[in-house]
PyMOL Python script that loads the backbone (N, CA, C, O; Angstrom):
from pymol import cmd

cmd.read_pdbstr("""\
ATOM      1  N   UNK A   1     135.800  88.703 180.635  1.00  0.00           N
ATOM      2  CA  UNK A   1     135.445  88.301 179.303  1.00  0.00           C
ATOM      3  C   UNK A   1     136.657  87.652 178.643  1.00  0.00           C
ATOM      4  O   UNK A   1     137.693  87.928 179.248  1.00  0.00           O
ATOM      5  N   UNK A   2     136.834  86.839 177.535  1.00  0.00           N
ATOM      6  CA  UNK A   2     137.623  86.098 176.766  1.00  0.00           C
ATOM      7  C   UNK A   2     138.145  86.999 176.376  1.00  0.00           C
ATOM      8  O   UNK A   2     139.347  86.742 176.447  1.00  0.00           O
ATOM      9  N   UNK A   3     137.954  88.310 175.837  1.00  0.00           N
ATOM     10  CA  UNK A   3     138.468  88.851 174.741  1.00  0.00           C
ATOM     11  C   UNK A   3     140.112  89.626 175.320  1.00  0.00           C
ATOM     12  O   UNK A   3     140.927  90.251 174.642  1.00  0.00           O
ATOM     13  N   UNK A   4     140.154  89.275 176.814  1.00  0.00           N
ATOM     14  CA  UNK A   4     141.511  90.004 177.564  1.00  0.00           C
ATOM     15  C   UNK A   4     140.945  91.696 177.852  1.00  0.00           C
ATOM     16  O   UNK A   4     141.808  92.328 178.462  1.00  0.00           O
ATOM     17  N   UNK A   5     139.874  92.400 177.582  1.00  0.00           N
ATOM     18  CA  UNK A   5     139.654  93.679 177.620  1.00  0.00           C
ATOM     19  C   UNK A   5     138.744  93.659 178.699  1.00  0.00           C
ATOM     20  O   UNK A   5     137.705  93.001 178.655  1.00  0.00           O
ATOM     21  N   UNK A   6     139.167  94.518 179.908  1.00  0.00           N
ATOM     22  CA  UNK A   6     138.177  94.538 181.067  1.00  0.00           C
ATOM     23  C   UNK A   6     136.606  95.231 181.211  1.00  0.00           C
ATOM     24  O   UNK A   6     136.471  96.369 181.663  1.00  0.00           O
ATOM     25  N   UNK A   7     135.774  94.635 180.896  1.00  0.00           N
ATOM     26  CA  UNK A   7     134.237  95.325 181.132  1.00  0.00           C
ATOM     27  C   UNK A   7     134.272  96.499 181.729  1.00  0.00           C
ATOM     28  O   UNK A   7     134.911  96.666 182.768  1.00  0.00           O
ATOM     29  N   UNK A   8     133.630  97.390 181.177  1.00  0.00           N
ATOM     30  CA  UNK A   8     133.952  98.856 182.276  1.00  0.00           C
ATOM     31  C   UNK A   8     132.928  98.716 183.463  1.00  0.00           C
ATOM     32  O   UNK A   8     131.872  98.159 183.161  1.00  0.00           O
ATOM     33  N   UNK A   9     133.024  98.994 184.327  1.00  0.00           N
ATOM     34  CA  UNK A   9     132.229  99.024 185.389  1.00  0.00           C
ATOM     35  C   UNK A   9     131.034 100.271 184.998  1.00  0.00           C
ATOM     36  O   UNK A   9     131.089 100.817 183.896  1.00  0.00           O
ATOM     37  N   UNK A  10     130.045 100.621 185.937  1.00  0.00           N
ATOM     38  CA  UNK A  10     129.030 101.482 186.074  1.00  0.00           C
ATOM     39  C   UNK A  10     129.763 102.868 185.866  1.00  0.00           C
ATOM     40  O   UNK A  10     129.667 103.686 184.950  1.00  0.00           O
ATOM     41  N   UNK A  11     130.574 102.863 187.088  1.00  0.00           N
ATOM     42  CA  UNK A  11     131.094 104.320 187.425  1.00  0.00           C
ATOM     43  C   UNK A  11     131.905 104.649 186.203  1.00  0.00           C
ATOM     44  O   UNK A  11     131.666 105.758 185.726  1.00  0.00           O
ATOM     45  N   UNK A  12     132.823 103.914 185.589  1.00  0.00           N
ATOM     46  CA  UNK A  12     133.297 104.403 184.487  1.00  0.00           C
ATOM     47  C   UNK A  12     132.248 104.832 183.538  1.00  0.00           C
ATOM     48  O   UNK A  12     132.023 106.042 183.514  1.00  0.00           O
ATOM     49  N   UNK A  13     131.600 104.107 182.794  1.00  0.00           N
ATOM     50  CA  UNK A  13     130.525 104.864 181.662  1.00  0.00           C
ATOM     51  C   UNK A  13     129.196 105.535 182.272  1.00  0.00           C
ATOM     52  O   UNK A  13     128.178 105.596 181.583  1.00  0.00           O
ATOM     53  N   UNK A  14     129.235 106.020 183.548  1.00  0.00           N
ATOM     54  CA  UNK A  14     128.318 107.162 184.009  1.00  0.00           C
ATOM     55  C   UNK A  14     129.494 108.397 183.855  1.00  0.00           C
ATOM     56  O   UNK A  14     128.876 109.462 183.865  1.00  0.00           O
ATOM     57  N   UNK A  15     130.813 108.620 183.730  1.00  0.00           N
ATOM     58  CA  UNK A  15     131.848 108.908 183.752  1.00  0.00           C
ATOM     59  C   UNK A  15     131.981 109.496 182.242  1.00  0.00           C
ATOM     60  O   UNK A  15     131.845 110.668 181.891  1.00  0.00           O
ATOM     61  N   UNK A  16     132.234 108.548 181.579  1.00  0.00           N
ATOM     62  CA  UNK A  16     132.212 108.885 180.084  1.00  0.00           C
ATOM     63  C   UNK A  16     130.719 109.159 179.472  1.00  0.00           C
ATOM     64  O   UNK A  16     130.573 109.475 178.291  1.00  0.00           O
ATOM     65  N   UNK A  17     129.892 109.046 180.156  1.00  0.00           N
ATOM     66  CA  UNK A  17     128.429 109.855 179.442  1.00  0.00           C
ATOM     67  C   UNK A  17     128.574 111.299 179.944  1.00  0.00           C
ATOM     68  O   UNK A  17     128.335 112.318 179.297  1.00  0.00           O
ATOM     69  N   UNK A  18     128.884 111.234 180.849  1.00  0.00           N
ATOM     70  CA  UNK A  18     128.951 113.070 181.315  1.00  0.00           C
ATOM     71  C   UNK A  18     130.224 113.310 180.699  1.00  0.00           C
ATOM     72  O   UNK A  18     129.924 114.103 179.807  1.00  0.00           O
ATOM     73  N   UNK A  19     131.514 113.106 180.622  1.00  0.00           N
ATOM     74  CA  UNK A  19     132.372 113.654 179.482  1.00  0.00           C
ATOM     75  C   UNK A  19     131.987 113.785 177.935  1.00  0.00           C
ATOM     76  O   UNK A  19     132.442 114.707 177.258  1.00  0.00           O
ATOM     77  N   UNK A  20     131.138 112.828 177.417  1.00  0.00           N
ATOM     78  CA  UNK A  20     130.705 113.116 176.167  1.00  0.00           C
ATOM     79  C   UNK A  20     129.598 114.074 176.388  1.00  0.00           C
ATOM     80  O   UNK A  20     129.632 114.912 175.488  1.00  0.00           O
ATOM     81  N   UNK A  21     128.712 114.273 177.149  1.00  0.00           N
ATOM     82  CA  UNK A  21     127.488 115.163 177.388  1.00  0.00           C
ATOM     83  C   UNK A  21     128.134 116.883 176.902  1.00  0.00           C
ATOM     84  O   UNK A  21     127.872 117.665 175.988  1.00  0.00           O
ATOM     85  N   UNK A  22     129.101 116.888 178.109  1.00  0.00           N
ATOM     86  CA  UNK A  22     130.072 117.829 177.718  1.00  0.00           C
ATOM     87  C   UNK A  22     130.823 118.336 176.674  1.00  0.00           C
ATOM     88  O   UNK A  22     131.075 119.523 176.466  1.00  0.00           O
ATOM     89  N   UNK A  23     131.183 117.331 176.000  1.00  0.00           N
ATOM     90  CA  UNK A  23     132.039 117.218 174.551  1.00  0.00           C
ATOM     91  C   UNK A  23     130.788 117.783 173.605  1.00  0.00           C
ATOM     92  O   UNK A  23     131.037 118.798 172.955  1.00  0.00           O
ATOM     93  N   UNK A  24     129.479 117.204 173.484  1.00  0.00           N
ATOM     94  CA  UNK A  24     128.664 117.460 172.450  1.00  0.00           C
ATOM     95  C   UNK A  24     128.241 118.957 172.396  1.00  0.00           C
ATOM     96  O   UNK A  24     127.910 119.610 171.407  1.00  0.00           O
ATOM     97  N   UNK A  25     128.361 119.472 174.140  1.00  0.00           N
ATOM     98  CA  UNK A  25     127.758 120.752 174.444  1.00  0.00           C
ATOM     99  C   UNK A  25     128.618 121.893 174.492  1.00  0.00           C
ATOM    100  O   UNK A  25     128.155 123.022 174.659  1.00  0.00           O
ATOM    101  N   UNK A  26     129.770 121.685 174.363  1.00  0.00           N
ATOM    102  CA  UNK A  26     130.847 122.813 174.123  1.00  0.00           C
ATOM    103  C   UNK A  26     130.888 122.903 175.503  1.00  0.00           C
ATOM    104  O   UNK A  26     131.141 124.105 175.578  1.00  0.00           O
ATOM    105  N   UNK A  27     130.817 122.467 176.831  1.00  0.00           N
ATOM    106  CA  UNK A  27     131.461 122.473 178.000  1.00  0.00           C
ATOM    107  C   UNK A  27     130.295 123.158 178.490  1.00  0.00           C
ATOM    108  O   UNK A  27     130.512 123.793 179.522  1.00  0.00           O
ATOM    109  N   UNK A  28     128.729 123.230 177.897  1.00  0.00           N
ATOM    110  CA  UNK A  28     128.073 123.485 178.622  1.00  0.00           C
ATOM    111  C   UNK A  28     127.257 122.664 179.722  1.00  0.00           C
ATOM    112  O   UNK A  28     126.344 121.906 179.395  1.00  0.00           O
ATOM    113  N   UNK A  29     127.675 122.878 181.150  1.00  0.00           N
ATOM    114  CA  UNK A  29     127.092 122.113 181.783  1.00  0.00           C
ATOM    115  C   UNK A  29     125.357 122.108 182.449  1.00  0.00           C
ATOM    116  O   UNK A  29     124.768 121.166 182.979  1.00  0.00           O
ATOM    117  N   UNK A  30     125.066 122.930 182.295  1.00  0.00           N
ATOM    118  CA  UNK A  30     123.236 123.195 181.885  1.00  0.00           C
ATOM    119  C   UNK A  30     123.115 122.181 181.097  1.00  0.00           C
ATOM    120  O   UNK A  30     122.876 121.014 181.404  1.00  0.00           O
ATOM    121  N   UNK A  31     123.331 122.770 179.773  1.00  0.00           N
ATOM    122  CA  UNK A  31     122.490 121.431 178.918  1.00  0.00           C
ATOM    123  C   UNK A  31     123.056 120.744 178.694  1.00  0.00           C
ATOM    124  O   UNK A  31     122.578 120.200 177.699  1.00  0.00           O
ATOM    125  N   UNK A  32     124.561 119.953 179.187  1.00  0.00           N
ATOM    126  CA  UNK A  32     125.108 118.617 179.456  1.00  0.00           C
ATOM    127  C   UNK A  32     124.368 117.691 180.120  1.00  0.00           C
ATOM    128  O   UNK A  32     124.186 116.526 179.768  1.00  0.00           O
ATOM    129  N   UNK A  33     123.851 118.352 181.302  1.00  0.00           N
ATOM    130  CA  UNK A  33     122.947 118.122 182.182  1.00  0.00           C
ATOM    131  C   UNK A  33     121.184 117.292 182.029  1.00  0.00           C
ATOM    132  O   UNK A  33     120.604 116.320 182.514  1.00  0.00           O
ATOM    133  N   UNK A  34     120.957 118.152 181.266  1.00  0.00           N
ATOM    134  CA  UNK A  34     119.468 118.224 180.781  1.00  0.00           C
ATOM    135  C   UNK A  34     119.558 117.132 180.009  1.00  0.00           C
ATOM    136  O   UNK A  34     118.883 116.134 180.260  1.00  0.00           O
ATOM    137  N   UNK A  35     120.811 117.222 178.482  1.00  0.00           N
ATOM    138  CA  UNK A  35     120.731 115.766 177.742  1.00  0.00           C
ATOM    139  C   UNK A  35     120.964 114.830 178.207  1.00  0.00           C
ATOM    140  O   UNK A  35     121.228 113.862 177.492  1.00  0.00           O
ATOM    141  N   UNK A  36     120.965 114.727 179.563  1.00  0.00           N
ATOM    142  CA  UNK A  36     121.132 112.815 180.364  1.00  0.00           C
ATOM    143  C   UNK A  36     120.560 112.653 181.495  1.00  0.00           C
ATOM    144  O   UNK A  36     120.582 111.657 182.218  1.00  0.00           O
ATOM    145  N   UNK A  37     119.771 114.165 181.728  1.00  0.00           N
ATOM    146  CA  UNK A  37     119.054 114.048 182.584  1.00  0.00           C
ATOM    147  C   UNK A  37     119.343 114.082 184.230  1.00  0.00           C
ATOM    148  O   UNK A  37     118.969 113.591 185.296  1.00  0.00           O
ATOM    149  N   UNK A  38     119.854 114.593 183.912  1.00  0.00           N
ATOM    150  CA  UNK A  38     120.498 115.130 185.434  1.00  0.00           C
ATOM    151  C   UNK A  38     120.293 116.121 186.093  1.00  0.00           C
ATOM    152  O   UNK A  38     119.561 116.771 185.346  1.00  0.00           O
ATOM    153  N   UNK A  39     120.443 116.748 187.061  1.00  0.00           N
ATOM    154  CA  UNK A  39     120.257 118.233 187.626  1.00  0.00           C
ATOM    155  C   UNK A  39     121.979 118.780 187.865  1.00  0.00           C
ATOM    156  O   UNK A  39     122.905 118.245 188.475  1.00  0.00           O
ATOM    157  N   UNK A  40     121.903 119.984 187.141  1.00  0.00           N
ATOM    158  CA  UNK A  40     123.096 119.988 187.102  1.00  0.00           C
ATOM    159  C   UNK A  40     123.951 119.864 188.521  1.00  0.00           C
ATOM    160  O   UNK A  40     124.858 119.042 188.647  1.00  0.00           O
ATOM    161  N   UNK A  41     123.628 120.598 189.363  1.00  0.00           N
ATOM    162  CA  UNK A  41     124.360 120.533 190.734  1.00  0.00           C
ATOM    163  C   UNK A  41     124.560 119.119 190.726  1.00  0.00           C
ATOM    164  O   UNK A  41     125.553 118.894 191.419  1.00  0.00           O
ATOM    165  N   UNK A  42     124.007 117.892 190.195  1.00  0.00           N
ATOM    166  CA  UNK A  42     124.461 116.739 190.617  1.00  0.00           C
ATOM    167  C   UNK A  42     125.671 116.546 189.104  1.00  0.00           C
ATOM    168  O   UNK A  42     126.172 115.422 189.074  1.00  0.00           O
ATOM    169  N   UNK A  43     125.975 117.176 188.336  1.00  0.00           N
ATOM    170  CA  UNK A  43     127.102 117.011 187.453  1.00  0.00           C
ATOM    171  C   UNK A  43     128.186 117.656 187.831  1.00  0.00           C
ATOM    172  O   UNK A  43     129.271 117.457 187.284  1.00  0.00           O
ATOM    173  N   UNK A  44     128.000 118.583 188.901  1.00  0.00           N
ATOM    174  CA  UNK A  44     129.131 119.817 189.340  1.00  0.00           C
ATOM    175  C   UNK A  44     129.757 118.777 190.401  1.00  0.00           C
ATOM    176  O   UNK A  44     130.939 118.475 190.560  1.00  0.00           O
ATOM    177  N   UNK A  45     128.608 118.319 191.078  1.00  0.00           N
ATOM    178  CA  UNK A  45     129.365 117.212 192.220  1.00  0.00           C
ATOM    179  C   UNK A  45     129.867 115.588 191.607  1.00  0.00           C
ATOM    180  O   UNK A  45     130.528 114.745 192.213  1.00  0.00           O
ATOM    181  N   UNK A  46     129.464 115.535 190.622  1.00  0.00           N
ATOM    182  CA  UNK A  46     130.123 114.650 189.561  1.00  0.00           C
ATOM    183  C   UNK A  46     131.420 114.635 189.076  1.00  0.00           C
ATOM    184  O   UNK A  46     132.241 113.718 189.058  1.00  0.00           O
ATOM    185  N   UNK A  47     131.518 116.260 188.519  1.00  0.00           N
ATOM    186  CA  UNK A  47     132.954 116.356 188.178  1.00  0.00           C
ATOM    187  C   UNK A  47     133.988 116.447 189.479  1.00  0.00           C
ATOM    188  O   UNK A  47     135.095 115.932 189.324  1.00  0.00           O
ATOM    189  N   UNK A  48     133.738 116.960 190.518  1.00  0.00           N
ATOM    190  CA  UNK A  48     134.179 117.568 191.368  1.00  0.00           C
ATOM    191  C   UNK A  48     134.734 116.130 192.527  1.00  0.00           C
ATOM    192  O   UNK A  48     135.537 116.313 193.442  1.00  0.00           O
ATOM    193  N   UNK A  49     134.125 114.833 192.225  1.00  0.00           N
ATOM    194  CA  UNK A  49     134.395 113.477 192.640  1.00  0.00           C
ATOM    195  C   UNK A  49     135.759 113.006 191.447  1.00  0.00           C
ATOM    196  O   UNK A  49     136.794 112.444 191.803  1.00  0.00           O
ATOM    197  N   UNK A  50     135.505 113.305 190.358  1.00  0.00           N
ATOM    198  CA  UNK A  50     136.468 112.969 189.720  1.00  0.00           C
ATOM    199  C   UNK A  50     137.563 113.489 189.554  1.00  0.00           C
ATOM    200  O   UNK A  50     138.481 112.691 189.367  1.00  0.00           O
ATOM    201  N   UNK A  51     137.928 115.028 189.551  1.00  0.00           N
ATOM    202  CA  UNK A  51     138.611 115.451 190.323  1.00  0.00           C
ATOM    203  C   UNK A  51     139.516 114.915 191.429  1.00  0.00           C
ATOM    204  O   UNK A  51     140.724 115.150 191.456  1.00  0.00           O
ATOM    205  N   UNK A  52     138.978 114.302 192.191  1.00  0.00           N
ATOM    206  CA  UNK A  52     139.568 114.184 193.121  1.00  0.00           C
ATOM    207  C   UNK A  52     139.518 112.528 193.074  1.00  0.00           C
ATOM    208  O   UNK A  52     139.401 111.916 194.136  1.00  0.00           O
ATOM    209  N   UNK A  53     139.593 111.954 192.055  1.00  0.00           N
ATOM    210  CA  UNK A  53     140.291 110.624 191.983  1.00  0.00           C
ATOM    211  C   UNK A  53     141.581 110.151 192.198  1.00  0.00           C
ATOM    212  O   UNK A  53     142.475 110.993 192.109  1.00  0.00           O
ATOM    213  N   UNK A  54     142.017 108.545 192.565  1.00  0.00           N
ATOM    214  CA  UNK A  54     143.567 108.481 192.668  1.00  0.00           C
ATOM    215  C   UNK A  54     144.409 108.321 191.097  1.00  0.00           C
ATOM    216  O   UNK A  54     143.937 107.922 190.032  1.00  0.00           O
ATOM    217  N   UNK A  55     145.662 108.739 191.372  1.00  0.00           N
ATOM    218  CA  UNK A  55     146.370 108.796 190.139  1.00  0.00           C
ATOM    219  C   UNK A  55     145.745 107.210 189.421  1.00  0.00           C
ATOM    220  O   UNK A  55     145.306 107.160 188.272  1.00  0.00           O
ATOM    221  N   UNK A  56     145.787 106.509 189.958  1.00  0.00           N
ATOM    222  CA  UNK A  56     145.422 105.088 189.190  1.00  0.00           C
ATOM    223  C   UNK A  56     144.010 105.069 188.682  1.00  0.00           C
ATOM    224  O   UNK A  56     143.566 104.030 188.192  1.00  0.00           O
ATOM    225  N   UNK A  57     143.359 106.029 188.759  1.00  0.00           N
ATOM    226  CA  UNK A  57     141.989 105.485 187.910  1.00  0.00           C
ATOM    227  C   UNK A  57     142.724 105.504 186.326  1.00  0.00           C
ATOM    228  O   UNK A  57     143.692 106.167 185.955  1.00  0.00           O
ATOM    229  N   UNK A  58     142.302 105.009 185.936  1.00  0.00           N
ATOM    230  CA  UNK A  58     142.360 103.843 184.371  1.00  0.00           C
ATOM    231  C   UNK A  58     141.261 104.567 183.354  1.00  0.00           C
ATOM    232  O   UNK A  58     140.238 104.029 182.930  1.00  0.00           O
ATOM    233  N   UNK A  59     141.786 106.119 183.022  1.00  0.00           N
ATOM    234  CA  UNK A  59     140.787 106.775 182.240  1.00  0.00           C
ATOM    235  C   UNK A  59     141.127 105.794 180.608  1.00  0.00           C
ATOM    236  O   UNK A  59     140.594 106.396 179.676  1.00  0.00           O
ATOM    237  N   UNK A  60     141.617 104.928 180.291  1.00  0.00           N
ATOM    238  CA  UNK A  60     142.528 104.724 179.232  1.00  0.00           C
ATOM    239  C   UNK A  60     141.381 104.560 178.122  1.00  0.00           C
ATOM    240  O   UNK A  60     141.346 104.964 176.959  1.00  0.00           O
ATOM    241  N   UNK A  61     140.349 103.746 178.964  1.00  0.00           N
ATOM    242  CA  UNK A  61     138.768 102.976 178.496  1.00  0.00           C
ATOM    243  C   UNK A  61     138.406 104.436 177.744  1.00  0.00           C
ATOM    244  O   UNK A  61     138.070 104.583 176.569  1.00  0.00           O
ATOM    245  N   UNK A  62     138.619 105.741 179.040  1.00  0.00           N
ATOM    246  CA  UNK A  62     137.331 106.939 178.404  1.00  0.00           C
ATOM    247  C   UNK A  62     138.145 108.085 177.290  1.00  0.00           C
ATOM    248  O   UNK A  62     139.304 108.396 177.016  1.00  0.00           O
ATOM    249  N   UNK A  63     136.738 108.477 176.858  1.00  0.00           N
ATOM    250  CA  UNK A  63     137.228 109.421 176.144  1.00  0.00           C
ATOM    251  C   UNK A  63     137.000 110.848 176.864  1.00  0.00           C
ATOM    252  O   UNK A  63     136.059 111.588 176.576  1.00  0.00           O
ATOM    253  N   UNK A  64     138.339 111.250 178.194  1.00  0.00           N
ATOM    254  CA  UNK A  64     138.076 111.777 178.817  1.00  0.00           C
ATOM    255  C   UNK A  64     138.636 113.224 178.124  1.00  0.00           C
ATOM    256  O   UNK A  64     139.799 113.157 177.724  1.00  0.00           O
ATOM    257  N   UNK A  65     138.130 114.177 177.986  1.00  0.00           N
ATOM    258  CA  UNK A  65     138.674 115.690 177.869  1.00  0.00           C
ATOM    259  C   UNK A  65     139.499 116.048 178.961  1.00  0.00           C
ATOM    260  O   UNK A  65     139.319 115.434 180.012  1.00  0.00           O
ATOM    261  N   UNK A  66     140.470 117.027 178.907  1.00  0.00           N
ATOM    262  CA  UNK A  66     141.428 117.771 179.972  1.00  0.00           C
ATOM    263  C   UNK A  66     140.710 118.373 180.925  1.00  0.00           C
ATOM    264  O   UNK A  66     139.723 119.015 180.565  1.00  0.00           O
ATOM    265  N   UNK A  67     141.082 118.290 182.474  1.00  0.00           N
ATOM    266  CA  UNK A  67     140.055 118.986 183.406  1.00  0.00           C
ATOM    267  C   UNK A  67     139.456 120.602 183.443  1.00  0.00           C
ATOM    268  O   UNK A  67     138.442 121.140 183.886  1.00  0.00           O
ATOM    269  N   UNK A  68     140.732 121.068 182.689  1.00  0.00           N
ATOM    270  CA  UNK A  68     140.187 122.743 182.676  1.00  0.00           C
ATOM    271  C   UNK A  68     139.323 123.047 181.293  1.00  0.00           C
ATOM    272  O   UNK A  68     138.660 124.061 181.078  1.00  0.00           O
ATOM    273  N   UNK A  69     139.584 121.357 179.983  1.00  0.00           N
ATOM    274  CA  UNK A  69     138.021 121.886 179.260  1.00  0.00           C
ATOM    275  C   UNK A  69     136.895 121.876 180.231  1.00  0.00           C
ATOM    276  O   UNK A  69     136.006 122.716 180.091  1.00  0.00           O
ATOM    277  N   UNK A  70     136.844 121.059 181.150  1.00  0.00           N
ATOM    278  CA  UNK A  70     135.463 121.144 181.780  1.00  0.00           C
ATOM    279  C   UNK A  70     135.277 121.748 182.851  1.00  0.00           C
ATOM    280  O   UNK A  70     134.379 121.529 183.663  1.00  0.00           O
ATOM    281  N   UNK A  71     136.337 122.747 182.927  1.00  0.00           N
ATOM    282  CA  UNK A  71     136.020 123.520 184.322  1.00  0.00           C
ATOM    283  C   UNK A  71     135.183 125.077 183.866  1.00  0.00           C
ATOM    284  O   UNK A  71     135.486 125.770 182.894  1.00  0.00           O
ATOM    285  N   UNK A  72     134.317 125.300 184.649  1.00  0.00           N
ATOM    286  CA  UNK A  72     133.734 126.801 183.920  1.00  0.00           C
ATOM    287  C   UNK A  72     133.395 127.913 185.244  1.00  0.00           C
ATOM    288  O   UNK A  72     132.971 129.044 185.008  1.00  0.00           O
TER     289      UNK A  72
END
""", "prot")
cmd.dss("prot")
cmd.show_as("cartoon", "prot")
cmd.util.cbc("prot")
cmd.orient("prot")
């Protein structure tokens, strides 16, 4: 885009919808889950991919919380 700011890709804002899902729910991942429609086991293996990202992912875009808010 013109504006110099890089488009986020998919994986980033499927990324930041489950960090905000979380944020709205007090770190509950049940109904983090439910409000985006997910099953949770597929948000546990969600977080659990991100986790294990390289130092260079570029959270800068998200409004990511600290990993042990979202660990339960």
């Amino acid at each position: 885009m013109g504006d110099g700011k890089a488009f986020p890709t998919l994986a980033e804002v499927e990324k930041r919808l489950i960090y905000l899902a979380l944020k709205k729910t007090s770190n509950n991942r049940n109904e983090a889950a439910n409000l985006i429609g997910i099953n949770v086991r597929t948000l546990r293996n969600k977080l659990k991919e991100y986790e294990g990202g390289s130092a260079s992912d570029d959270d800068s875009m998200l409004d990511v919380p600290p990993k042990e808010a979202v660990q339960k």
